[in-house]
N, C-alpha and C positions, 0 to 999 in steps of 0.2 A: 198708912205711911204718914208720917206729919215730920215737915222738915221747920227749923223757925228761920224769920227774913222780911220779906218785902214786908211793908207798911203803907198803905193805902187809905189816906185820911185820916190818919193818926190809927187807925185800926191793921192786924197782920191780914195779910192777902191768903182768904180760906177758900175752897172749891170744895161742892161734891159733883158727885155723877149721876143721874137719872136714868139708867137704861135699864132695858128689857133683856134685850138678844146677848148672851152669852159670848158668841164672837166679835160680834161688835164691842161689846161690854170687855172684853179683852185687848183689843185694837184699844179702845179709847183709854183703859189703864196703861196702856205701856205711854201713851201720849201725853196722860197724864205726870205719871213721874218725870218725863222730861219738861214738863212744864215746871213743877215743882221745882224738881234740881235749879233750872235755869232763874226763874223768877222765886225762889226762895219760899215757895205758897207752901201751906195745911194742904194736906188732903185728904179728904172724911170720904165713907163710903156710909157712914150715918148721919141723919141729920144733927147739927149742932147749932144754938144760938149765933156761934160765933162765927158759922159760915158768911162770907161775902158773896158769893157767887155760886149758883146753881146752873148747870151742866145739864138742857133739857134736852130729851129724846123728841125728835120729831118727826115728822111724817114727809115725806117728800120734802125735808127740810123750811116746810114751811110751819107746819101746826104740830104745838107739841102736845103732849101726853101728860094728862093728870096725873102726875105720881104725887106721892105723898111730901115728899121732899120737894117738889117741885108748889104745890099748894103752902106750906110751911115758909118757904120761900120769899110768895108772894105776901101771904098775909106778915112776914116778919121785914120786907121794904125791902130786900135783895135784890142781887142782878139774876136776871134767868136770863142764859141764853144759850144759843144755839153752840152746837160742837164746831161750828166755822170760827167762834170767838177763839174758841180754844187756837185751832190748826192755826189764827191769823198770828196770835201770840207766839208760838213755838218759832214760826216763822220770820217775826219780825226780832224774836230773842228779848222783848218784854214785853208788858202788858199793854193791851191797846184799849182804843175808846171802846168803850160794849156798847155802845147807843148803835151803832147800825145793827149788831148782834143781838139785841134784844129780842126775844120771842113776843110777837105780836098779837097769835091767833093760836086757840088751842083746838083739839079736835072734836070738839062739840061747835063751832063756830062763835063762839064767843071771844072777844077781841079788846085787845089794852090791859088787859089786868094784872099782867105784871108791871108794868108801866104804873098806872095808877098806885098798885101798892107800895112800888118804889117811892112816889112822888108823897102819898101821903104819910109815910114814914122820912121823908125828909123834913117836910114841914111840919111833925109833930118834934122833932131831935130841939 
């Protein structure tokens, strides 16, 4: 589904989704679209250059899951964050800060890297 709209640093406001579980993975699409609808966002269920923000799977909502989109992500300076960024968004009826939402720790115990990639793709723009 790809709706056009919101604009977010001079860039359109893009999402994908990172999950595994099929139910879940269906809960979080229906959540999706209304985020869409609502805040005007892309929504890819591939990775794209143009993605803003990746949608990671996590573990006890603390540590997420190497997915490939989720890696792609990192190394391309995006937001990853947890699916609470999303629900805080839908909820609040537009886009909120991601910095508390930021995925900090993935499930190998390694910790910041999405942070760090973000930051050094800032500082290279």
């Amino acid at each position: 589904m790809e709706m056009n709209g919101k604009m977010i640093a001079g860039k359109p406001l893009y999402v994908a989704l990172a999950q595994r579980k099929e139910v879940r993975r269906a809960r979080l699409q229906f959540m999706m679209v209304d985020f869409a609808r609502t805040n005007g966002a892309l929504v890819s269920k591939y990775w794209k250059d143009n993605v803003t923000h990746e949608i990671a799977a996590t573990v006890a909502n603390v540590a997420f899951t190497r997915t490939l989109k989720v890696l792609m992500a990192i190394l391309n300076g995006k937001w990853v964050v947890t699916m609470e960024w999303l629900m805080a968004c839908v909820d609040a009826g537009r886009v909120v800060n991601e910095e508390p939402y930021e995925v900090r720790l993935d499930t190998h115990g390694c910790s910041g890297g999405p942070t760090a990639g973000r930051l050094r793709a800032l500082s290279n723009e």
